[in-house]
LUMTORSE-148479 format. One record per atom (N, C-alpha, C): residue in one letter; x negated, y, z negated. Coordinates in steps of 0.001 Angstrom, whole numbers, plus 500000, padded with zeros to 6 digits. Atoms other than C-alpha are relative to their C-alpha. Layout:
BEGIN
AXYZ
...
REM end
This chain:
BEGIN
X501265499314499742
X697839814802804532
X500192500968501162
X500088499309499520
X697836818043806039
X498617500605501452
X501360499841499295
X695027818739808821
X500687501615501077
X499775498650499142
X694788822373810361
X498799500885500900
X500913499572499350
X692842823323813451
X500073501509500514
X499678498432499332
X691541826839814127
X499144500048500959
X501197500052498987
X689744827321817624
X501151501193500896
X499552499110499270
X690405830162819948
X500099499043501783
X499631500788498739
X690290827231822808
X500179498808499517
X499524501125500157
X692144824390823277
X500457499421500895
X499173500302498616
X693520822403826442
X501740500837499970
X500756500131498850
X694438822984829143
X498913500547500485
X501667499140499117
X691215825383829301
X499456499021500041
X501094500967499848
X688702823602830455
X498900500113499366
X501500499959500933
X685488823193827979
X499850498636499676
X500736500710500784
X683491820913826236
X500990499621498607
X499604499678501373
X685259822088823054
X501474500001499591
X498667500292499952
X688752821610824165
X500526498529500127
X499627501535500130
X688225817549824778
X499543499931498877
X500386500974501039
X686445817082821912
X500603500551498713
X498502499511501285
X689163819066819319
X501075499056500292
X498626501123499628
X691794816665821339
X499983498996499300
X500321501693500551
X690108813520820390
X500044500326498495
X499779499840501240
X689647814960816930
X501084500238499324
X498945500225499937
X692790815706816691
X501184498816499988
X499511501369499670
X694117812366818014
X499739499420498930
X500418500857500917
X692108810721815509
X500536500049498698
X499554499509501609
X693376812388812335
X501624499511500533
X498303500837499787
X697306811721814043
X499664498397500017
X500024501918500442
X696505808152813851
X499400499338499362
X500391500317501765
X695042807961810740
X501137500440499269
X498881500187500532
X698596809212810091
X499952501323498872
X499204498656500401
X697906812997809029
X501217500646501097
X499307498690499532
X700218815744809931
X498905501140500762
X501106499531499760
X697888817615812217
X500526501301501161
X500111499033500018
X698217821460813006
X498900500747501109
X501464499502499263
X696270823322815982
X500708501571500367
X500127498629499626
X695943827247816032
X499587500556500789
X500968499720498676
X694854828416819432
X500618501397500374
X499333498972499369
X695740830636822312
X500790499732501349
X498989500170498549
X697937831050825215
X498716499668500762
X501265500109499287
X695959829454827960
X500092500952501563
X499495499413499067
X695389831250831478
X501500499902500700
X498976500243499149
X698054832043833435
X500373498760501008
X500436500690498941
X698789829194835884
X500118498652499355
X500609501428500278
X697567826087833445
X501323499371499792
X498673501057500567
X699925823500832658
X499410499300498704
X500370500273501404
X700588822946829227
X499810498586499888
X499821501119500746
X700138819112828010
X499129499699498687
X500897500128501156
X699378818890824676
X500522498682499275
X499980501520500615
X698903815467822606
X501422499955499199
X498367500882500493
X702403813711821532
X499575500197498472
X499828500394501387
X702786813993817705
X499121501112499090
X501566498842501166
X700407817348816880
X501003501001500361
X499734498790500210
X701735820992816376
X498823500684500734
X501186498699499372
X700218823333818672
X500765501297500126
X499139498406500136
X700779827127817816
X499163500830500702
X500818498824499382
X699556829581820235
X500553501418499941
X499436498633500946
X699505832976819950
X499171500937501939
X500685498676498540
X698332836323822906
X498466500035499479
X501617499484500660
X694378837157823161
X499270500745500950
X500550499208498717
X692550839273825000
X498547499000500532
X501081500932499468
X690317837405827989
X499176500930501275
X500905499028499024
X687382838812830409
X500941499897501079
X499285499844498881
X687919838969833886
X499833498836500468
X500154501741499956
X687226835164834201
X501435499680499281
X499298500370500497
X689977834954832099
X499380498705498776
X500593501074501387
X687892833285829243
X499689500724498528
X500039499411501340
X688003834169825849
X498292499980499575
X501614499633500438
X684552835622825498
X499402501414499493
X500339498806500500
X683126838811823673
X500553499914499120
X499347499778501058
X683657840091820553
X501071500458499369
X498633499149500122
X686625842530821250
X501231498584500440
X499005500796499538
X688138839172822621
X499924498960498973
X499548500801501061
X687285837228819599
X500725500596498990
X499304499304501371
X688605839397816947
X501493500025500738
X498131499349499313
X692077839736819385
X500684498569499495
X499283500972500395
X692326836172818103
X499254500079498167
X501074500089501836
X690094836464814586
X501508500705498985
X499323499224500804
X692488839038813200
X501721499262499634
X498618500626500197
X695898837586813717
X499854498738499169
X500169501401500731
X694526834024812580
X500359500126498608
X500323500306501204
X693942835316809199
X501015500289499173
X498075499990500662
X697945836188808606
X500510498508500183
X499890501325499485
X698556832766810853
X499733498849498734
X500029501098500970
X696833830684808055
X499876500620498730
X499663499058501791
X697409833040805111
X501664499386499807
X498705499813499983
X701462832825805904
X500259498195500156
X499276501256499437
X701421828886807055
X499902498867498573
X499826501571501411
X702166825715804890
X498669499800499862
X500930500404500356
X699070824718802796
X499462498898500725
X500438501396499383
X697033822457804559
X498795499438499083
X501255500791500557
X694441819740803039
X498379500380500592
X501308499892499276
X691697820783805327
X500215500654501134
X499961499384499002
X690949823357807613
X498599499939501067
X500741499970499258
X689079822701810462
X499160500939501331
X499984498271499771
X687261825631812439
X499031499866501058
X500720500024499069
X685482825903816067
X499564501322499520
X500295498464499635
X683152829208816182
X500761500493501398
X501178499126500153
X682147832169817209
X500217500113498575
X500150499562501645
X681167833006813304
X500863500931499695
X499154498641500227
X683631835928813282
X501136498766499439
X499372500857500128
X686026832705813183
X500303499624498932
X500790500511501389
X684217831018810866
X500225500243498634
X500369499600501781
X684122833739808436
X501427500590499747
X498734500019499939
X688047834397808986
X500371498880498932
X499951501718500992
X687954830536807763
X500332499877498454
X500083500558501042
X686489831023805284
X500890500947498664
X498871499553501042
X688544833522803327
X501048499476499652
X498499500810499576
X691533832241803989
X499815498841499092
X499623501042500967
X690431828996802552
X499463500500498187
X499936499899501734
X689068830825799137
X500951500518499289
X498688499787500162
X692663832473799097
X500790498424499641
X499379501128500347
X694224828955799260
X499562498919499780
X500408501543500377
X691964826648797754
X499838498862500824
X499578501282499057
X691682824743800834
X498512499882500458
X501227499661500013
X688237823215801475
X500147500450502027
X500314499287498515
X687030823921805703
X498720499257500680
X501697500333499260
X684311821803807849
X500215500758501235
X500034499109498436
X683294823663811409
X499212498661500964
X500403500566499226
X682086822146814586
X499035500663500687
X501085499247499801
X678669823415814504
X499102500200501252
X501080500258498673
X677426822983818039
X498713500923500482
X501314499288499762
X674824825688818314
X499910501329498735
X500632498730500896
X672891828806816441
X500760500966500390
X499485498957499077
X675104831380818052
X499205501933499825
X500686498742500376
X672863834410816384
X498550500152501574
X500628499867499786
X670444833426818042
X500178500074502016
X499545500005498264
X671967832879822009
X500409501238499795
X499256498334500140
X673513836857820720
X497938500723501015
X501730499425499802
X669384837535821184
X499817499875501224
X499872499769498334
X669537836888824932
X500544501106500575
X499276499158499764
X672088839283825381
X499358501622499672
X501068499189500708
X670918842164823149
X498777499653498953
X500855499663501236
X668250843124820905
X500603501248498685
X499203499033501087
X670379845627818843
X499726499375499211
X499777500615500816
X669763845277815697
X501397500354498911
X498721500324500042
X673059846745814511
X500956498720500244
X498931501087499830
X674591843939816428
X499470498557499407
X500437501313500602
X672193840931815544
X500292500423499014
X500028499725501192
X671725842037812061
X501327499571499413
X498950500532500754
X675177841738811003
X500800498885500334
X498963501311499527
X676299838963813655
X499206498575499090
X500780500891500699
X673492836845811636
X500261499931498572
X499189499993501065
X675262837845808388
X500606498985499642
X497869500849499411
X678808836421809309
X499932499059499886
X499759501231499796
X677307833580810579
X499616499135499337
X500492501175500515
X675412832243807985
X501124500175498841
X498921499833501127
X678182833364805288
X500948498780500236
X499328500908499808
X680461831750807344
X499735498536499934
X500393500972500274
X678564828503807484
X499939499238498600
X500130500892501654
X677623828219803948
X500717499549499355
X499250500408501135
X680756828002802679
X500862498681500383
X499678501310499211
X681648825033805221
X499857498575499041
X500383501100500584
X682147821855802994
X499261498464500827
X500615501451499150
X680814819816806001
X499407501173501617
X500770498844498725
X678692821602809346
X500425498563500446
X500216501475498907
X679449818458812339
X499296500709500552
X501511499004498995
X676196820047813822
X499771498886501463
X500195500096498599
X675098818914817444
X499133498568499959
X501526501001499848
X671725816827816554
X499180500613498682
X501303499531500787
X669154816991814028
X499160501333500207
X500998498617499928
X666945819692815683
X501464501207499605
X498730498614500448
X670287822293815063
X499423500022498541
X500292500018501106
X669998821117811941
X499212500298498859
X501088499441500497
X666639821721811020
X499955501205499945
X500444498979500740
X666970824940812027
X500912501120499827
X499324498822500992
X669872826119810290
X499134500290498577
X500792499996501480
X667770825175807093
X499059500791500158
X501326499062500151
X664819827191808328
X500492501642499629
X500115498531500489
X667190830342808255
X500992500196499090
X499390499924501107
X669101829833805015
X501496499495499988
X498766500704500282
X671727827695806212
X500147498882499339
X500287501123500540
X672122825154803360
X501541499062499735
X498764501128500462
X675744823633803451
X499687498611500999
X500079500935499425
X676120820184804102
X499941499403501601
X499125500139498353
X675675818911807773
X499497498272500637
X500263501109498945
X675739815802809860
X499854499893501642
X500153500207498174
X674474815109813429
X501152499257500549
X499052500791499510
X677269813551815228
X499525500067501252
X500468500226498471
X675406813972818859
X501370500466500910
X498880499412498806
X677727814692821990
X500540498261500799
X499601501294499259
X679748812299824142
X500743500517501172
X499105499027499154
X681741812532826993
X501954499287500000
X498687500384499879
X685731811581827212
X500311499185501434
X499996501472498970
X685896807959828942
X501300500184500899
X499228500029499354
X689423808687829746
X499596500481501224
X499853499103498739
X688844811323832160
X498563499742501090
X501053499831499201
X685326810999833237
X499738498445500077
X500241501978499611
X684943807062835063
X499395499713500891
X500338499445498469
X683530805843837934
X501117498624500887
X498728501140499332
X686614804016840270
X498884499268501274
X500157500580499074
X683822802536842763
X500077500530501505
X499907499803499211
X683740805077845380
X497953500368500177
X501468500282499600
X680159805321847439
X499491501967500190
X500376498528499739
X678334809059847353
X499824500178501259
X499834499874498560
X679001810968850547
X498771501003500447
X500871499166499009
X677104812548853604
X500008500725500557
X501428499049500390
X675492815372853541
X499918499260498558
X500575500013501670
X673697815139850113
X500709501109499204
X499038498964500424
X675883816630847598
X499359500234498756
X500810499911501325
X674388818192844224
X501481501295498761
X498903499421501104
X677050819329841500
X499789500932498405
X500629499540501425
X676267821803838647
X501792500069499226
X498607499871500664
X679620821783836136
X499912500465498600
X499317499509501781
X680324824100832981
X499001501555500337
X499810498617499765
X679327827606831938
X498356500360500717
X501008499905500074
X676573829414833569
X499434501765499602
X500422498942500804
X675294831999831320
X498714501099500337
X502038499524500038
X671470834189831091
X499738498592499366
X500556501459500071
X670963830758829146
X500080499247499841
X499974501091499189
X671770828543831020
X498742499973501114
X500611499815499256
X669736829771833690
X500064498807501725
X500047501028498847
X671152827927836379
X499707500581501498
X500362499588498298
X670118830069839279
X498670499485500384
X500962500842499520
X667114828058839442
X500440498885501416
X499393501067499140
X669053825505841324
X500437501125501654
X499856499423498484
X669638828233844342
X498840500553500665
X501770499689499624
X665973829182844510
X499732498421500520
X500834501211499537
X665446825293844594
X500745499795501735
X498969500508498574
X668208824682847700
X499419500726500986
X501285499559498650
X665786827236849924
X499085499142500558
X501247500767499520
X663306824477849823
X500517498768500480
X499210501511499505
X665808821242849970
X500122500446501217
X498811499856498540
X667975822887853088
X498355499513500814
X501037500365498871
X664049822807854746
X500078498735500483
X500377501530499275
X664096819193855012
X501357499294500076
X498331500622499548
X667846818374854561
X500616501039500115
X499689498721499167
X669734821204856238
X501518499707499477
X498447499606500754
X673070819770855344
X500572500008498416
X499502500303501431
X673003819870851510
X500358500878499502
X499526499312500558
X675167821358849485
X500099499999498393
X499908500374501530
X675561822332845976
X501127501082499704
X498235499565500795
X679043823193844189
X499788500196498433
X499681499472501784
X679299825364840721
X501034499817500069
X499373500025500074
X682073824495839114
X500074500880498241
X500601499129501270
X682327826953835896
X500816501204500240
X500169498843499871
X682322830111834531
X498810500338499464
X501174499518500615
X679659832513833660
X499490501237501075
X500115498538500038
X678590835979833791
X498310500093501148
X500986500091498610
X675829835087836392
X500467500056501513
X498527500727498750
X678514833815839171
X499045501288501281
X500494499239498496
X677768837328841327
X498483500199500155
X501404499490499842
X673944837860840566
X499446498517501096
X500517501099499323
X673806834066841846
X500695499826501371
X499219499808499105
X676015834698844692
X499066500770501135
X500811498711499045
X673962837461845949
X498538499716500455
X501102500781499710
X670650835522845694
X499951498868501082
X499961501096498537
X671892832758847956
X500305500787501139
X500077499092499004
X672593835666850395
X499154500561500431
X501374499117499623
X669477837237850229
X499015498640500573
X500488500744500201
X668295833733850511
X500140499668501893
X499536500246498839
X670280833489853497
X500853498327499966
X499926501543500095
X671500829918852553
X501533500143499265
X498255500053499815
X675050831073851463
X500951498941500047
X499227501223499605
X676583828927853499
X500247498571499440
X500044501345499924
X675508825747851706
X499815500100498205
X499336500088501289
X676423826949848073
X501523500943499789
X498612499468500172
X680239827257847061
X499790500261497921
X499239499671501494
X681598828747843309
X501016499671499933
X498829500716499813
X684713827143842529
X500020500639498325
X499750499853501154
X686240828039838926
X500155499163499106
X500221501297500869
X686344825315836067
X501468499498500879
X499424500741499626
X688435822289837026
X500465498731498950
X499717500969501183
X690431819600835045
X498620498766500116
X500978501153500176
X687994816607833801
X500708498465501054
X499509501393498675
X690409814203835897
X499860500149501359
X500558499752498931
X689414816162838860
X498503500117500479
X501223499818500368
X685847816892838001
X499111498591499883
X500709501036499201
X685114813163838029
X500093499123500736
X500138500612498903
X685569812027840895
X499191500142500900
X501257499466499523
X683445814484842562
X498682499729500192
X501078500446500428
X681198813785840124
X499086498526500736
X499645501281499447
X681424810148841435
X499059499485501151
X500688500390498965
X679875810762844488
X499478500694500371
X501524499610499902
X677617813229844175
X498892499717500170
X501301500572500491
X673838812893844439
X499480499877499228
X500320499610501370
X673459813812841558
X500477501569499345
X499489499197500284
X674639816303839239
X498349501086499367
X501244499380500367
X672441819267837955
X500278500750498726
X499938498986501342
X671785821206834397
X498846500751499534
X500754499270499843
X669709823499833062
X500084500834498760
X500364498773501262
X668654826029829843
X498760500543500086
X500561499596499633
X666873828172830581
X498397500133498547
X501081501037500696
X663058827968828872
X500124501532498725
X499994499055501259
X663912830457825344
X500166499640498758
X499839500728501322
X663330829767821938
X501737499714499589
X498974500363500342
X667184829638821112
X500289498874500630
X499930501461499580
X667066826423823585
X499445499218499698
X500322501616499958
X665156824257822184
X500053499193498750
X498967500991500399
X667761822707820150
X501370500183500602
X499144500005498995
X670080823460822486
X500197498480501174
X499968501317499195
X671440819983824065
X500816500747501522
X499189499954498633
X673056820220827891
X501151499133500237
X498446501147500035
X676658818196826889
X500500499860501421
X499489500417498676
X677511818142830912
X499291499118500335
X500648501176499664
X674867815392830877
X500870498604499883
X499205501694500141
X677386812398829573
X501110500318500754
X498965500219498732
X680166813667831793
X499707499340501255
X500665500784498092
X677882813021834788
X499535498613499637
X500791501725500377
X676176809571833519
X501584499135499772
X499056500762500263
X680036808705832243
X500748499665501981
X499718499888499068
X680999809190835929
X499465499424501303
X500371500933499460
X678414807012837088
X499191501049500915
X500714498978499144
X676173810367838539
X498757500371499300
X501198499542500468
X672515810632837584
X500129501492499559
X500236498831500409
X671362813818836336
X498361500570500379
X501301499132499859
X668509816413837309
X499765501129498824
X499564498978500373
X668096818361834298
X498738500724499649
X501488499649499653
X665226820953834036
X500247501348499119
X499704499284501084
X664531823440831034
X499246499252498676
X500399499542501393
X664077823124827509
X501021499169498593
X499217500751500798
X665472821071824264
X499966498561500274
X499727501619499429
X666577817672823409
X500240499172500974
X499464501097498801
X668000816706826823
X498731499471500275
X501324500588499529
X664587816079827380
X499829498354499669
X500027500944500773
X664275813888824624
X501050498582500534
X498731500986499507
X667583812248825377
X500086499652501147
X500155500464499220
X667023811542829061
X498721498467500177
X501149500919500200
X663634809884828186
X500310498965499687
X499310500621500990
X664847808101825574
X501323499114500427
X499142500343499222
X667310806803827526
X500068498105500582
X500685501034499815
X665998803893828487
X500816499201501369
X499044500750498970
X668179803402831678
X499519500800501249
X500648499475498305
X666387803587835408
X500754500664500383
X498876499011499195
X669299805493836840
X500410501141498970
X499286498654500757
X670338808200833929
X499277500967500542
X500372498389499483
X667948810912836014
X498846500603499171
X501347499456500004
X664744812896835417
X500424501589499010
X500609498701500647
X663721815798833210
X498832500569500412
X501313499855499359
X661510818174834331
X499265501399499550
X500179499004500141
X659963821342833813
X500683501074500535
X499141498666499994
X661881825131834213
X499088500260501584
X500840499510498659
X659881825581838087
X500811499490501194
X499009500387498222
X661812825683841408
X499348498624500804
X500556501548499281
X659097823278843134
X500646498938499516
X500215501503500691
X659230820693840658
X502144499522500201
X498809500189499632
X663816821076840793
X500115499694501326
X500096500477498593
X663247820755844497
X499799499021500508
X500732501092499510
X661135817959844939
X500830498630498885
X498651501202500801
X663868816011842023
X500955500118500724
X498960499991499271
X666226817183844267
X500245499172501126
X499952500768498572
X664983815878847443
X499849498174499848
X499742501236500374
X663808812656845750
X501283499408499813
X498503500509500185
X667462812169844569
X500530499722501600
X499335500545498807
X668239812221848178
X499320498985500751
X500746500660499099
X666043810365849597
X500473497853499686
X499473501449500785
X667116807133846765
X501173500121499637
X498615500018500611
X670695807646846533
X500456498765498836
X499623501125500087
X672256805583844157
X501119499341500379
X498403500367499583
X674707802661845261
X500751500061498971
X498567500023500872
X678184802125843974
X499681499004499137
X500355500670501027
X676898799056842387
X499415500398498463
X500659499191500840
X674236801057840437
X500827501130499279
X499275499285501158
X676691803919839601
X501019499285499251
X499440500508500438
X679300801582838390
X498979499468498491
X500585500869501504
X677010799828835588
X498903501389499420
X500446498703501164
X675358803519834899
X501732500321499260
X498829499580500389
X678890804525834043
X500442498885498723
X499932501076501077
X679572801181831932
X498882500478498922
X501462499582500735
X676096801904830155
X500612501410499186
X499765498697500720
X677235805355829059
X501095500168499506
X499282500008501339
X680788804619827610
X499900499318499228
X500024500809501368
X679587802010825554
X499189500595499275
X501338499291501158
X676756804478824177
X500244501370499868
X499683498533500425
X678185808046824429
X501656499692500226
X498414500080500336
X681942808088823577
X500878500874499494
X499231498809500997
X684233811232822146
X500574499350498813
X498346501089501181
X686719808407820723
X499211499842498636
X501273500345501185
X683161807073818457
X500293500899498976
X500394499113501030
X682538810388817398
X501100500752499256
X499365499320500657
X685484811420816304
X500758498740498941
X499645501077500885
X685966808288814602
X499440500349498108
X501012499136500359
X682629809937812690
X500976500781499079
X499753499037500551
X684000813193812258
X501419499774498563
X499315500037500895
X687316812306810285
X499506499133499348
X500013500405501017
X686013809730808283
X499461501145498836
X500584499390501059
X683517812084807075
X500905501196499422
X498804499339500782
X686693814365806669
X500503499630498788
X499264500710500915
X688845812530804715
X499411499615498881
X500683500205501266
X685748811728802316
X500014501400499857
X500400498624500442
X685288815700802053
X501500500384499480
X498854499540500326
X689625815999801530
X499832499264498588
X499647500884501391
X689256812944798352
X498832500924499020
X501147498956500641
X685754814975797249
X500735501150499339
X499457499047500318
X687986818283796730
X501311499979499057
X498995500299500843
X691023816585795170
X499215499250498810
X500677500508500989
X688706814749792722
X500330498624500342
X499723501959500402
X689636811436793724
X498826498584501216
X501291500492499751
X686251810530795520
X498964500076499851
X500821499440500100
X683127810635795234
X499228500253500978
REM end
C-alpha cells in the first residue's frame, strides 16, 4: 500500500499542519504502508528530522519575508512543480493533500490522470478568509471556483468540526466529509511540574493574521500594566500584523512589556507554555470565523496552561463545553472584558497541582495520535472502496 502526501509544509516548520501530517503519516507507516511526503525545503537554519521509515521529497519554493510559504505567487512556486512531481512518481494508492485549493485542484488532476482516488485535510473555508484580504472579485470569483472543484472531487474532506461542514454544503460543497475535531501532540506539548513565574506572564502562540485579530490583546495590556505593571505578554508566530502591532504598543507606550519572537519548536513552546498565566487566542468577530476553531487552544490546556480566548466560533462552544474548572474563559471580541480575564487570571493563578491534572485531562480527551488513528482508518476504507474490495 502506497500512501502519498502533498502539503507545501511539513516539519521542521513550525504549524499546526506540520504535527498533524507527522502523526498521519506515522500512522499509515505502522499500519505498514509505504508512505511518501511531497513538501518543501524548510527555512534556512531548521534542522531537518524527519520520521524513521517515510520518504520525504522536498523540492525549492518561493517564501515571504517571514520566510513562510504564503501568497499565491508562493503557492503556485510549489503548485506547479507538484503536478510533474506526482505525474512522473510511482503510482500511489492514495493521495493525500493539505490546501490552499490551488493545491487541491493540482490534486486533483493528477489523480484523474492516474486513477488514484485523493482525501484533503479540510481545516477551513479558505474562499472565504481570501474575503478579509480583498474584495476583488476577479480574485474571489475564481479562488471560490478552484476551491470548490478542488474539494468535490476529494473522495473523503477530514473537515475541522461539523459547523465547517455545514457550511461547505451551504455553498455547493457536496463530497464526502467527516469531523475529526483538533488535538494537540502529547509528545511535545506536557506539563513536567514546573510552578508559573513572577511577573504574570500571558503567551499568544501561532499565526497572527487580519483574522486572527490578535492586537486586541495589546489594547488589553494598557489596562492590565495599570494594576500589574510587571506583566508581560510574548507572540510567538508569524503574521502580517507583527509591525502594525508593534507600533500600537509604542504608541501605547507599553513596548517594553510586549516581545515578538518568531515561531518556535513545540518542545520549546511547552514549557513556556507551562508556566504561563495563561495563554491567549483570538478570531477576530467576521462571518468567515464562526466556524473557525482556535487549534492553539489544546496545545495550551495539553501543557497544563488555561486559556483566555475572546472572538467568535466554536472555541466558544468548546471551552464551555468543556466541563473542566481550569480549561479558561470565553469571552466577547472587547478590550475591557480581555482585560478584566486577564487580570482575573492573575489574580487566581493556577498551581502546579491544578496544571498537572489540566494537562492529564486534555491528553486523554484531545490527542493527534486518536485522530489520526480516525483519519487512516477512514483511509484505508476509502483505498478498499476504490479497488472494489469494500464496501
Amino acid at each position: 500500500m502506497k500512501i502519498t502526501i502533498a502539503s507545501r509544509i511539513f516539519g521542521p516548520e513550525i504549524s499546526a499542519a506540520s504535527a498533524i501530517l507527522r502523526t498521519w503519516a506515522e500512522e499509515f507507516r505502522d499500519r505498514g504502508a509505504e508512505v511518501t511526503i511531497l513538501t518543501t525545503n524548510p527555512p534556512k537554519g531548521m534542522k531537518i528530522d524527519d520520521p524513521p521509515g517515510i520518504e520525504v521529497h522536498r523540492a525549492r519554493v518561493k517564501r515571504d519575508k517571514q520566510h513562510y510559504v504564503r501568497g499565491y505567487l508562493s503557492y503556485l512556486s510549489y503548485d506547479l512543480p507538484l503536478f510533474f512531481r506526482l505525474l512522473f512518481s510511482r503510482k500511489a494508492d492514495l493521495y493525500v493533500v493539505e490546501p490552499p485549493p490551488t493545491t487541491v485542484a493540482v490534486v486533483r488532476v493528477v489523480a484523474w490522470l492516474r486513477r488514484t482516488p485523493y482525501v484533503v485535510r479540510a481545516a477551513d473555508y479558505w474562499t472565504e478568509a481570501a474575503e478579509l484580504v480583498t474584495q476583488n472579485r476577479f480574485v474571489i470569483g475564481p479562488l471560490r471556483r478552484i476551491e470548490t472543484w478542488g474539494l468535490n472531487g476529494a473522495k473523503m474532506l477530514f473537515a475541522a468540526h461539523q459547523p465547517l461542514i455545514d457550511r461547505f454544503r451551504k455553498v455547493g460543497i457536496k463530497a464526502p466529509a467527516l469531523p475529526i475535531g483538533f488535538g494537540a501532540d502529547t509528545k511535545d506539548f506536557h506539563y513536567k511540574g514546573q510552578s508559573p513565574v513572577k511577573p504574570p506572564l500571558f503567551v499568544y502562540a501561532g499565526t497572527y493574521s487580519e483574522w486572527h485579530g490578535a492586537e486586541i490583546f495589546v489594547d488589553a495590556m494598557s489596562i492590565v500594566l495599570a494594576e500589574h505593571p510587571e506583566t508581560r505578554l510574548l507572540y510567538y508566530g508569524n503574521g502580517e500584523e507583527r509591525e502594525r502591532m508593534r507600533s500600537r504598543a509604542a504608541d501605547l507606550g507599553i513596548q517594553g512589556s510586549i516581545e515578538f519572537h518568531g515561531p518556535i519548536p513545540p518542545a520549546e513552546l511547552s514549557p513556556i507554555l507551562s508556566i504561563a498565566t495563561a495563554s491567549v487566542a483570538s478570531l477576530a468577530p467576521v462571518p468567515a470565523n464562526e466556524y473557525a476553531l482556535a487549534t492553539k487552544v489544546y496545545s495550551s490546556l495539553a501543557a497544563g496552561c488555561p486559556v483566555i480566548f475572546t472572538g467568535v466560533g466554536p472555541t466558544i462552544e468548546f471551552l464551555h463545553a468543556s466541563n473542566h474548572p481550569n480549561a479558561g474563559v470565553a469571552i466577547e471580541y472587547d478590550v475591557a472584558q480581555v482585560a478584566e480575564a486577564m487580570n482575573a487570571a492573575i489574580a487566581n493563578p493556577l498551581s502546579a497541582k491544578e496544571r498537572a491534572a489540566l494537562a492529564k485531562w486534555s491528553a486523554t480527551q484531545f490527542s493527534l495520535s486518536a485522530i489520526a488513528k480516525l483519519v487512516v482508518d477512514e483511509s484505508l476504507l476509502t483505498i478498499r472502496r476504490h479497488t472494489g474490495n469494500g464496501k
